[in-house]
Rosetta silent file (secondary structure, phi, psi, omega in degrees, C-alpha in Angstrom):
SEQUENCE: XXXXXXXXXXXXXXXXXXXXXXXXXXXXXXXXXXXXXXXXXXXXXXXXXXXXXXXXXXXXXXXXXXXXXXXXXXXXXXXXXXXXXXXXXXXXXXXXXXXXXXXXXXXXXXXXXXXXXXXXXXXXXXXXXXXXXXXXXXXXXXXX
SCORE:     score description
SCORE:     0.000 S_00000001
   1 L     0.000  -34.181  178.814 -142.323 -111.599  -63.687 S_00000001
   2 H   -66.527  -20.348  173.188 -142.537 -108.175  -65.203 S_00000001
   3 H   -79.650  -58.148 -155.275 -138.932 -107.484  -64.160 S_00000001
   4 H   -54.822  -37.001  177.199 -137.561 -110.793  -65.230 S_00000001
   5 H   -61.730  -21.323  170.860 -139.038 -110.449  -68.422 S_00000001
   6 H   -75.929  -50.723 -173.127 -137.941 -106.793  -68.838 S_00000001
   7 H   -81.113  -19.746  176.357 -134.521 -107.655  -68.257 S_00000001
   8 H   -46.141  -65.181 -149.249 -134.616 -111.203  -70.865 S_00000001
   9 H   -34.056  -59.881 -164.394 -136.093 -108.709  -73.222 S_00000001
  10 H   -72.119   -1.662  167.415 -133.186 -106.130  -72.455 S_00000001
  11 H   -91.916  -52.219  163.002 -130.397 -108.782  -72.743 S_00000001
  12 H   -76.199  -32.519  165.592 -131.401 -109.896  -76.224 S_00000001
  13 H   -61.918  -49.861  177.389 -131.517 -106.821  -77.471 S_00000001
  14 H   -75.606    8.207 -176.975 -128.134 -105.660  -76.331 S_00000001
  15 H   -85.834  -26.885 -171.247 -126.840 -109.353  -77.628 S_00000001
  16 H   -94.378  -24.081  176.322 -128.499 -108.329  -81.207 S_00000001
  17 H   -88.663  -36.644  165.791 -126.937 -105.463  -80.989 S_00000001
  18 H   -65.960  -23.105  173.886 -123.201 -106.381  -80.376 S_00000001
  19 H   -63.065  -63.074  178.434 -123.629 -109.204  -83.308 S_00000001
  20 H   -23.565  -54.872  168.266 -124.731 -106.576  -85.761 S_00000001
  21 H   -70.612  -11.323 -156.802 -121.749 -104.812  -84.813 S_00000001
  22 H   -88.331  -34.809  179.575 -119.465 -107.218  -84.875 S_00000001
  23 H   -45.026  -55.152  175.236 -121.094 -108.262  -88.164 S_00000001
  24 H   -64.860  -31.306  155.197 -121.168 -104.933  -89.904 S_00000001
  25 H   -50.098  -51.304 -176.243 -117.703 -104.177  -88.805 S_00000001
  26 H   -71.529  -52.918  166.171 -116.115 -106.961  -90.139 S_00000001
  27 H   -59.120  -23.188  173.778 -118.040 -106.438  -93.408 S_00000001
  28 H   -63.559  -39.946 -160.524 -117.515 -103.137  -93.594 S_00000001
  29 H   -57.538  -49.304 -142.410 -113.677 -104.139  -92.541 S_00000001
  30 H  -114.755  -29.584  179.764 -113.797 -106.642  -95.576 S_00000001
  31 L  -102.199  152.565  138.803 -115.815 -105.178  -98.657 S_00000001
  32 L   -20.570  120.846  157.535 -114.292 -102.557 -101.082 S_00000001
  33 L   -45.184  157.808  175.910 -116.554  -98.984 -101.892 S_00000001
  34 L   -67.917  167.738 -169.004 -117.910  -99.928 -105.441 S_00000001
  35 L    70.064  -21.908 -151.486 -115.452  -99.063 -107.805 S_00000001
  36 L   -83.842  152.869  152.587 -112.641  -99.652 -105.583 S_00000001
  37 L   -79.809  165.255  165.694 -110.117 -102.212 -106.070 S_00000001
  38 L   -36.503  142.131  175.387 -109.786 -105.359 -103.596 S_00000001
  39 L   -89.902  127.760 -160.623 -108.291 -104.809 -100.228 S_00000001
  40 L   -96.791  147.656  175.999 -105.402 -106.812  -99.292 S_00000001
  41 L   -46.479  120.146 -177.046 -105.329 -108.228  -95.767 S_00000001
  42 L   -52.461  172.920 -161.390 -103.491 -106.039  -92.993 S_00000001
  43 L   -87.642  156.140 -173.149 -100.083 -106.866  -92.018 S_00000001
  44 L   -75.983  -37.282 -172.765  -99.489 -109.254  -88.613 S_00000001
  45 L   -95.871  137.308  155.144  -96.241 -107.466  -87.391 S_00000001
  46 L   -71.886   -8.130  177.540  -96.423 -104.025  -86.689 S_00000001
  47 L   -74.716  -26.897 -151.324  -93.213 -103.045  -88.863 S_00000001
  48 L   -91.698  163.098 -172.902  -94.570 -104.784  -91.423 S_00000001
  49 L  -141.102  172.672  167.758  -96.852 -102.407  -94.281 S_00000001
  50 L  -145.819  119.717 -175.297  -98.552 -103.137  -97.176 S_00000001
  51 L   -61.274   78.670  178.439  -98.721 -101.631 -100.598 S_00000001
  52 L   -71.594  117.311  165.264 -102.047 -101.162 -102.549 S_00000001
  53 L   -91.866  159.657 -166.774 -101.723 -100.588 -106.188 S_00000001
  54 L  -163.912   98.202 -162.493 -104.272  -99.337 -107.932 S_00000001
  55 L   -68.454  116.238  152.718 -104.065  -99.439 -112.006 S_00000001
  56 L   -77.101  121.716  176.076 -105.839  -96.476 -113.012 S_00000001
  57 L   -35.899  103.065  176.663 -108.121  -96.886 -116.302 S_00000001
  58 L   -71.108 -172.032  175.523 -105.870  -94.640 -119.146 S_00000001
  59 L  -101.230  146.885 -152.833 -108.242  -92.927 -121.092 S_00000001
  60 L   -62.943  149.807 -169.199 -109.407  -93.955 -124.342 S_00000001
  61 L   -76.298  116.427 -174.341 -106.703  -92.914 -127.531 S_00000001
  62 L   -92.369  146.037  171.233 -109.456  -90.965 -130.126 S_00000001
  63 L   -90.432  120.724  111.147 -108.372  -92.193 -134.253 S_00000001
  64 L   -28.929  108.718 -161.464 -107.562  -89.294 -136.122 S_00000001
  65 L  -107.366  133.452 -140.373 -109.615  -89.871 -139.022 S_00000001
  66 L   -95.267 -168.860 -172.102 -108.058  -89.154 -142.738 S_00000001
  67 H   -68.077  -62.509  170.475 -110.548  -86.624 -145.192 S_00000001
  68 H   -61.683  -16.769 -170.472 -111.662  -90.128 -146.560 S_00000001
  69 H   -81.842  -66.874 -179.747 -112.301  -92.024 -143.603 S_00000001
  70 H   -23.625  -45.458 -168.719 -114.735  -88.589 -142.601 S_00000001
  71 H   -74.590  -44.491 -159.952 -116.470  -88.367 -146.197 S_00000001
  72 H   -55.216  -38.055 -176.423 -116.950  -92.678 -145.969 S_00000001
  73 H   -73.957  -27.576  175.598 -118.581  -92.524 -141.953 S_00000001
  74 H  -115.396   11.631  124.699 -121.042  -89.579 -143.527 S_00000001
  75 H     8.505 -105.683  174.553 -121.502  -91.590 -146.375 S_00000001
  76 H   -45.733  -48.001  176.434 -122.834  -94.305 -144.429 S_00000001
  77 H   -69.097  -53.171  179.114 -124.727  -92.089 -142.046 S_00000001
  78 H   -48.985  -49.073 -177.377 -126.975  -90.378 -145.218 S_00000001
  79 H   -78.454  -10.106 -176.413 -127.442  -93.692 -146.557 S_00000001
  80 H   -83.944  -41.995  167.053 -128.740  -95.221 -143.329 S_00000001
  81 H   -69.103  -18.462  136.764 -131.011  -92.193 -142.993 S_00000001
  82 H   -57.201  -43.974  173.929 -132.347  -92.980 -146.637 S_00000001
  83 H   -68.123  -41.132  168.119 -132.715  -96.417 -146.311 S_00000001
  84 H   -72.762  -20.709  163.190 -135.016  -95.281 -142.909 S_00000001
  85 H   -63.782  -42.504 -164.310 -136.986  -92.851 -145.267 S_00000001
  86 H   -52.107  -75.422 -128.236 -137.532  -96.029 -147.785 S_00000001
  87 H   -70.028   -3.177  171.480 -138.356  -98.255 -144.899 S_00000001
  88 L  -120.089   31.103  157.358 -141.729  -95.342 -144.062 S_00000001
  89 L   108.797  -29.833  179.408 -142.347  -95.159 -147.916 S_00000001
  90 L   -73.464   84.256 -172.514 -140.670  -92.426 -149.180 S_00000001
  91 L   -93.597   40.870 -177.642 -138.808  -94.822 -151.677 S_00000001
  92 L  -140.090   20.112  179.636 -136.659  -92.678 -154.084 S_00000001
  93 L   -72.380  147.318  157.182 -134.768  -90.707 -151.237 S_00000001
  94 L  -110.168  170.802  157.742 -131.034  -91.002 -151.504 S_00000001
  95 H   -57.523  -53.875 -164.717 -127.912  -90.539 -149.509 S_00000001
  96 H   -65.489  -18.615 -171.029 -126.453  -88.105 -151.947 S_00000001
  97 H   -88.205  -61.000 -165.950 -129.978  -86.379 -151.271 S_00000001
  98 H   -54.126  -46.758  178.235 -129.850  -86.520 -147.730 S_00000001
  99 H   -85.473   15.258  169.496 -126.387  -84.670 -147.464 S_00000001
 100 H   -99.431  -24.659  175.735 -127.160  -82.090 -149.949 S_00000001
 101 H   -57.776  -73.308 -165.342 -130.433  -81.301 -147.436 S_00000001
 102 H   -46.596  -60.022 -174.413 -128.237  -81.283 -144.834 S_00000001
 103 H   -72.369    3.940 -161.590 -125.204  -79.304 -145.805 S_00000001
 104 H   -94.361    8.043  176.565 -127.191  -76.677 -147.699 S_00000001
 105 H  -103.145  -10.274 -175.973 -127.739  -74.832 -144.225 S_00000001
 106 H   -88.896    6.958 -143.616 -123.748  -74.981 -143.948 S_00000001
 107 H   -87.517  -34.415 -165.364 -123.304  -72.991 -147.211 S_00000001
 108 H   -74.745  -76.464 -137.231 -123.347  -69.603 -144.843 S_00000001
 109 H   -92.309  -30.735  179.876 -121.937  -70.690 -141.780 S_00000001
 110 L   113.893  177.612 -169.514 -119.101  -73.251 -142.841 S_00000001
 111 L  -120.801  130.854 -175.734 -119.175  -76.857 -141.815 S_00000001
 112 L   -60.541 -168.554  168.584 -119.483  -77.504 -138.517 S_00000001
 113 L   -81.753 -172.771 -156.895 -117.804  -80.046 -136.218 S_00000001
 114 H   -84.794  -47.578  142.890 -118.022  -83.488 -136.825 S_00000001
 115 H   -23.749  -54.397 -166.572 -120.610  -84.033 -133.799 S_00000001
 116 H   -61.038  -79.962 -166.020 -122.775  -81.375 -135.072 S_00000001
 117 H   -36.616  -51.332  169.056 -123.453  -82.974 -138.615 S_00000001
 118 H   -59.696  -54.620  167.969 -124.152  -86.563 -137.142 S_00000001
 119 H   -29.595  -63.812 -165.819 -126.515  -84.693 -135.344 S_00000001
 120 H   -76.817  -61.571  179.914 -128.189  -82.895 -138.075 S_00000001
 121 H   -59.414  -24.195  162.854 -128.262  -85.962 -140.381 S_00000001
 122 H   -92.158  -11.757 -165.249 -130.138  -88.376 -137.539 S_00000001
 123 L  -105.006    5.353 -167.370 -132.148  -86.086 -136.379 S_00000001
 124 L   -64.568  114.257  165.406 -133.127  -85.151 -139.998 S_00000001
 125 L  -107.565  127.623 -158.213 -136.808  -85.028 -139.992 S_00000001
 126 H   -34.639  -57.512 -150.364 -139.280  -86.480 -143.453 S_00000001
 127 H   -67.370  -26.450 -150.997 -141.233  -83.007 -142.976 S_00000001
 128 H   -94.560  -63.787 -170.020 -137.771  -80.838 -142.756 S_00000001
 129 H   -65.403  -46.955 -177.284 -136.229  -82.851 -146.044 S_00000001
 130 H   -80.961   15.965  166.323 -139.351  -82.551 -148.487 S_00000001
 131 H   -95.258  -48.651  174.151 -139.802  -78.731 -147.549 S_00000001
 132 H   -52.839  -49.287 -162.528 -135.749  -78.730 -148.889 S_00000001
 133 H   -64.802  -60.131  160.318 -136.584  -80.937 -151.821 S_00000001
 134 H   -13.398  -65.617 -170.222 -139.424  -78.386 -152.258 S_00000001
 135 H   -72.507  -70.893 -171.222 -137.645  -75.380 -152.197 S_00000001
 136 H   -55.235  -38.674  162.576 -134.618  -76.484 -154.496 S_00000001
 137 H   -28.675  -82.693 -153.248 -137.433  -77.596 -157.266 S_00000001
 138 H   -60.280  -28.665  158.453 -138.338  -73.875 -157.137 S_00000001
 139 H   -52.461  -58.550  165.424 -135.254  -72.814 -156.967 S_00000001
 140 H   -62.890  -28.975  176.813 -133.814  -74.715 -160.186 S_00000001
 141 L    59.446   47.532 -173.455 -137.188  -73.846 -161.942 S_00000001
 142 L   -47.494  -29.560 -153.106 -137.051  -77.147 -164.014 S_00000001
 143 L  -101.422   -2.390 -160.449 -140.567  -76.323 -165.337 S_00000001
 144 L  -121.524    0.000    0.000 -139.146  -73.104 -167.813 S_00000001
């Protein structure tokens, strides 16, 4: 019995193993790599070929943005970063505030790229703007 049972045993296994393959082939055979486009069925005739096209994604067209468009998007950005000072209490912050913090470190260096600034205006931190607001009081000397 220990034989017959050795060889059942050794029969289903190589039976599980030829599905799998045939299974895994044929899926492999049949899906795409991610990314890929579909694969069209081979041809029946050997003479015969088949063509895959395969639109490549162009890349996106960047808007050239006028002087005006530029000043309106950092605008927008100053006032959105006021309106978040408001919304934790500081309620007399402005836009017009927020880019004079912000550009007064360009006064030196020149104004950066366009990337930079949106940087430097979200990343703008409450403790960073009233140490500016600070400083330019003393600076204007208002009190004399």
């Amino acid at each position: 019995m220990d034989q017959e049972e050795r060889n059942t045993q050794q029969q289903l296994e190589a039976s599980a193993n030829d599905s799998e393959g045939a299974i895994g082939s044929t899926m492999q055979d049949e899906m795409p790599e991610p990314g890929e486009p579909p694969l069209e069925p081979e041809p029946e005739e050997e003479g015969d070929t088949l063509e895959c096209k395969v639109e490549l994604e162009s890349e996106p067209e960047w808007e050239v943005l006028s002087d005006v468009e530029l000043n309106e998007v950092i605008e927008s950005i100053c006032n959105s970063k006021a309106e978040e000072f408001r919304m934790i209490g500081y309620e007399h912050v402005t836009g017009m505030e927020i880019w004079e913090c912000v550009s007064d470190k360009y006064k030196k260096t020149g104004t950066p790229p366009l990337h930079k600034v949106v940087n430097d205006i979200l990343s703008l931190k409450v403790t960073q703007f009233m140490n500016w607001m600070t400083m330019s009081i003393y600076k204007t000397n208002p009190f004399k």
